[in-house]
C-alpha positions as CSV (number, residue, x, y, z in Angstrom):
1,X,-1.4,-19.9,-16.8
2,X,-3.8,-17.8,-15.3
3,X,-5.8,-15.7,-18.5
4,X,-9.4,-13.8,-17.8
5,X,-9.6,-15.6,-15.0
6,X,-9.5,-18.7,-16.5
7,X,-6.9,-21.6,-15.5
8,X,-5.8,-22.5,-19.0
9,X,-3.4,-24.8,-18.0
10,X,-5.8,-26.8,-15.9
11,X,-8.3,-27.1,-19.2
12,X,-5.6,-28.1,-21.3
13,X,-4.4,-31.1,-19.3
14,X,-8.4,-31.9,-19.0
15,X,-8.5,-32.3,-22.9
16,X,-5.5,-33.7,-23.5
17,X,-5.5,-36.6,-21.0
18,X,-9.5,-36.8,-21.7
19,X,-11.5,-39.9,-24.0
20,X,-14.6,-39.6,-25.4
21,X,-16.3,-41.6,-22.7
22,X,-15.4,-38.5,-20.4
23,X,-17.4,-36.0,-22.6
24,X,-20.0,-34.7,-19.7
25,X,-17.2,-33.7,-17.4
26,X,-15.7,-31.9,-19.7
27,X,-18.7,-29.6,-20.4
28,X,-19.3,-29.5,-16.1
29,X,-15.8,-28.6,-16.2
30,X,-16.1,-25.9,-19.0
31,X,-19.1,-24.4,-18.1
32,X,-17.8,-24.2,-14.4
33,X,-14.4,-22.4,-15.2
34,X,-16.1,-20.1,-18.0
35,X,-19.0,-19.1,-15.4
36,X,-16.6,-18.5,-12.6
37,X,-14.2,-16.3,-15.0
38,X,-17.8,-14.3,-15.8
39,X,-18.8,-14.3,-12.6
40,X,-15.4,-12.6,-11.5
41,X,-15.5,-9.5,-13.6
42,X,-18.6,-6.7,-15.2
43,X,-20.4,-8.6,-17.0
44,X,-19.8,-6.5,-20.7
45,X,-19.7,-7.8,-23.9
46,X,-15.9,-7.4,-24.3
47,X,-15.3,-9.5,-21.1
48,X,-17.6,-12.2,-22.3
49,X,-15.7,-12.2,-25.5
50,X,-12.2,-12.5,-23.5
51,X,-13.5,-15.4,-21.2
52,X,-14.5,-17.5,-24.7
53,X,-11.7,-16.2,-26.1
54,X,-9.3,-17.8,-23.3
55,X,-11.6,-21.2,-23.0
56,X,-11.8,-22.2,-26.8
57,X,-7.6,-21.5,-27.1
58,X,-7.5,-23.6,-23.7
59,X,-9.8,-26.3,-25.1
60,X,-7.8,-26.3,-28.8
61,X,-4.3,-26.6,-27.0
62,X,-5.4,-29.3,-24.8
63,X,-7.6,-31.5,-27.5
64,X,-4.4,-30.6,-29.6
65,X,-2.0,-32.8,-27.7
66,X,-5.0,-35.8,-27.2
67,X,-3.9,-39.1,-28.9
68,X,-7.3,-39.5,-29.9
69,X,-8.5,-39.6,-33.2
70,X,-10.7,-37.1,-35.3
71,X,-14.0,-37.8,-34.5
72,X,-13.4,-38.4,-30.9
73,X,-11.7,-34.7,-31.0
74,X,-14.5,-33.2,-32.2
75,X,-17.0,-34.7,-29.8
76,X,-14.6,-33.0,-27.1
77,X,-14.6,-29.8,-28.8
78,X,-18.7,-30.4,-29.1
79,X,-18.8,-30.7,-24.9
80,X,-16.5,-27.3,-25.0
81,X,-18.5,-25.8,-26.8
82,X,-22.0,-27.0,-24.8
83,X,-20.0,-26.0,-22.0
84,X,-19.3,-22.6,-22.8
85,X,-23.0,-22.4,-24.1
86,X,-24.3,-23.2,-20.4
87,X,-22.3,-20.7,-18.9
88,X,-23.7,-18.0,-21.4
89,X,-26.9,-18.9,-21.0
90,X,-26.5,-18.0,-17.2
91,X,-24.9,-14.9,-18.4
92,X,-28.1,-14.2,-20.5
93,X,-30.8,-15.3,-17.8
94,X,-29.0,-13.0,-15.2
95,X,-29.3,-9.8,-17.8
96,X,-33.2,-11.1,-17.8
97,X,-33.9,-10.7,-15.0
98,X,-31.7,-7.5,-13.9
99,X,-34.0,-6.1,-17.1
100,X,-37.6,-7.7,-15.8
101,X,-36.8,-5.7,-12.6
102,X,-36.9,-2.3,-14.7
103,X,-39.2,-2.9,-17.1
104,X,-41.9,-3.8,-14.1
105,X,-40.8,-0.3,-13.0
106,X,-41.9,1.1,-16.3
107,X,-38.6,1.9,-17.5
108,X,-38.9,3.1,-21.0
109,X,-37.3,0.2,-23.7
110,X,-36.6,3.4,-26.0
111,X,-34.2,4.6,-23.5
112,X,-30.7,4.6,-24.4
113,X,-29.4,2.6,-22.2
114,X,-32.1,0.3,-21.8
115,X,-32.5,-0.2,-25.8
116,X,-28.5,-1.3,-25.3
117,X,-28.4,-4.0,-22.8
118,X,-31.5,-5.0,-25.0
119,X,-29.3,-5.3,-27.7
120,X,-26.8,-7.1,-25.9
121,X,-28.8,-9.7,-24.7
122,X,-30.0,-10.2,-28.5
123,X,-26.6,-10.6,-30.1
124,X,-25.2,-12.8,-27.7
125,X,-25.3,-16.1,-29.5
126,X,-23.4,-14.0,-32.7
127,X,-20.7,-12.5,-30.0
128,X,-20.2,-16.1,-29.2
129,X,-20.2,-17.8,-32.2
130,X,-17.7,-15.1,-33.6
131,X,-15.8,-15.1,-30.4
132,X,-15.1,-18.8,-30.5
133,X,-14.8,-18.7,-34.6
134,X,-11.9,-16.3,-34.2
135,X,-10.1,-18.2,-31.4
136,X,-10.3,-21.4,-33.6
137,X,-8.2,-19.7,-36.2
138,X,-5.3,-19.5,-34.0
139,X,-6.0,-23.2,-33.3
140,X,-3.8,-26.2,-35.1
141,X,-4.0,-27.2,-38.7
142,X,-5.4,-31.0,-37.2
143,X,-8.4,-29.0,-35.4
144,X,-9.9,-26.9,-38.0
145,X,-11.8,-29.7,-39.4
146,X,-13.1,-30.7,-36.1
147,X,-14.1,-27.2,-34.9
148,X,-15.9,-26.3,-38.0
149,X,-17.6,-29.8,-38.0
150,X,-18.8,-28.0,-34.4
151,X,-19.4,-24.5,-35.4
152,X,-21.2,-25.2,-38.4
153,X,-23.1,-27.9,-36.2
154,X,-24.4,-25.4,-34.0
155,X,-25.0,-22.7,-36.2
156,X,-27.6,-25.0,-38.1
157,X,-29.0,-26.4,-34.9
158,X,-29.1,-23.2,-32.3
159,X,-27.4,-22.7,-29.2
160,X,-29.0,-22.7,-26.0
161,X,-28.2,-19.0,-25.3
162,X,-29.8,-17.9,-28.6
163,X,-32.9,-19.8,-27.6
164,X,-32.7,-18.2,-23.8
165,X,-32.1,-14.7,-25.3
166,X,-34.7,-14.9,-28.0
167,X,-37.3,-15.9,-25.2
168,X,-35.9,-13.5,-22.7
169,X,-36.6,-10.3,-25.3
170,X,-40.1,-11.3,-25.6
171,X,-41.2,-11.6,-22.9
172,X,-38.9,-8.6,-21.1
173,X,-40.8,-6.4,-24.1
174,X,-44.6,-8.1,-22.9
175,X,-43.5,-7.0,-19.1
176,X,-43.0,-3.7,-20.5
177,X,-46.1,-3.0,-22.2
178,X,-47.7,-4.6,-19.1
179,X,-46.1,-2.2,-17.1
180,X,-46.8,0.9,-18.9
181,X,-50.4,-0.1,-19.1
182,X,-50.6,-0.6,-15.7
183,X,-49.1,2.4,-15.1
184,X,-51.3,4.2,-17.5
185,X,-54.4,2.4,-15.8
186,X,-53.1,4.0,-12.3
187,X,-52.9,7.3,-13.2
188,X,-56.2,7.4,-15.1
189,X,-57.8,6.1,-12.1
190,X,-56.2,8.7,-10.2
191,X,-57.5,11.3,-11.9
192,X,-60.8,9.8,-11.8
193,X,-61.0,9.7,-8.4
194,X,-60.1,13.6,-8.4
195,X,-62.7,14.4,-11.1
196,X,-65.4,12.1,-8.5
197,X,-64.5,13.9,-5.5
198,X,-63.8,17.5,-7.6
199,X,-67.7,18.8,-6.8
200,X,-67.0,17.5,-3.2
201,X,-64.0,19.8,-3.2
202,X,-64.9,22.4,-4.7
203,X,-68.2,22.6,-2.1
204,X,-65.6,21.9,0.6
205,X,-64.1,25.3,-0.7
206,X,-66.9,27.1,-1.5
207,X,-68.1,26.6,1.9
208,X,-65.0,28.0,3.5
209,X,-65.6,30.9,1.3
210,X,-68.8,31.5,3.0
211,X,-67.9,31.3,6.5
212,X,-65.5,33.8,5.8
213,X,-67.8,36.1,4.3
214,X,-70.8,35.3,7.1
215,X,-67.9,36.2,9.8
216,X,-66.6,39.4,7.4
217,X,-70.0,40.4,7.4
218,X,-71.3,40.0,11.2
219,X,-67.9,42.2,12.2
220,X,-68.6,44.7,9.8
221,X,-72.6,44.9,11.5
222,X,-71.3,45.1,14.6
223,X,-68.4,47.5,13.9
224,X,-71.8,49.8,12.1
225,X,-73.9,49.3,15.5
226,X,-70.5,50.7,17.5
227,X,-70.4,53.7,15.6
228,X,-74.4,54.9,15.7
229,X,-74.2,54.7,19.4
């Protein structure tokens, strides 16, 4: 079944065939199908919550129908979870840089729009920790334990996409500031290379003024000489 462009049924024969031994291809795999499925749609908020959404009930049905015991279970719910992680971390590191690129324009952060993919980019570890919380809870009674073991896991330790976010606002917010000093440096240097050459201009000017007069003045004498004779 094919559900925000995620191949659920494919992920849910991976976990339930899967061991423990097999852990780090089942993050590859998770983080491959959930950045595809991103990948394949506008990156909003409320897609990125329908792609988790999709791989956590994939990854519960699956790990559901494993033989394996608990704590095996949850180490397979701990490589879905990393693997989701990696793929939102990409999600976040493109929003970087697509938001470097203005700020080094001097786009202003106060700016609507721009204060609201900031924002974004900030609550992205909460949008995924509540996206997979609320998934879990449609998840079977034998997988709460394990997927809290997980969440709560996380929660305590960070995710990789809170760290990449955190570290993508500051420095998105020092580019900024750099920019806007720059710019600020620029256009004060601008004007003082109109107030140096101002005098220069001004004499330029004042010159022109002058030649107009001298040649005003020589066709008025000769216009007075014309009419004596």
């Amino acid at each position: 079944m094919i559900k925000s462009g995620i191949d659920q049924d494919a992920i849910i024969q991976m976990f339930s065939q899967a061991t423990a031994k097999q852990g780090e291809a089942l993050r590859k795999a998770v983080s491959e199908a959930t950045l595809k499925a991103l990948q394949g749609r506008e990156l909003t908020m409320e897609n990125i919550r329908k792609v988790l959404k999709s791989v956590t009930q994939a990854s519960s049905a699956g790990a559901a129908l494993n033989p394996a015991g608990p704590v095996d279970i949850e180490a397979m719910l701990g490589k879905a979870f990393a693997g989701m992680d990696g793929a939102l971390l990409q999600a976040v590191q493109a929003n970087r840089k697509a938001l470097e690129q203005l700020a080094a324009q001097g786009m202003d952060l106060q700016g609507k729009q721009m204060k609201s993919a900031l924002a974004n980019v900030e609550k992205m570890e909460d949008v995924f920790f509540d996206s997979v919380g609320k998934a879990v809870k449609d998840a079977s009674g034998p997988l709460q334990g394990p997927w809290e073991q997980v969440l709560s896991s996380m929660k305590l330790h960070g995710t990789g996409t809170g760290n990449q976010a955190s570290e993508a606002i500051e420095q998105i917010m020092a580019q900024s500031r750099d920019a806007i000093r720059s710019s600020r440096a620029s256009s004060m240097k601008a004007a003082q290379a109109m107030l140096d050459s101002y005098t220069a201009l001004v004499s330029g000017v004042l010159i022109g003024m002058s030649e107009g007069l001298s040649q005003g003045g020589a066709q008025a004498s000769g216009e007075g000489r014309a009419r004596k004779k």
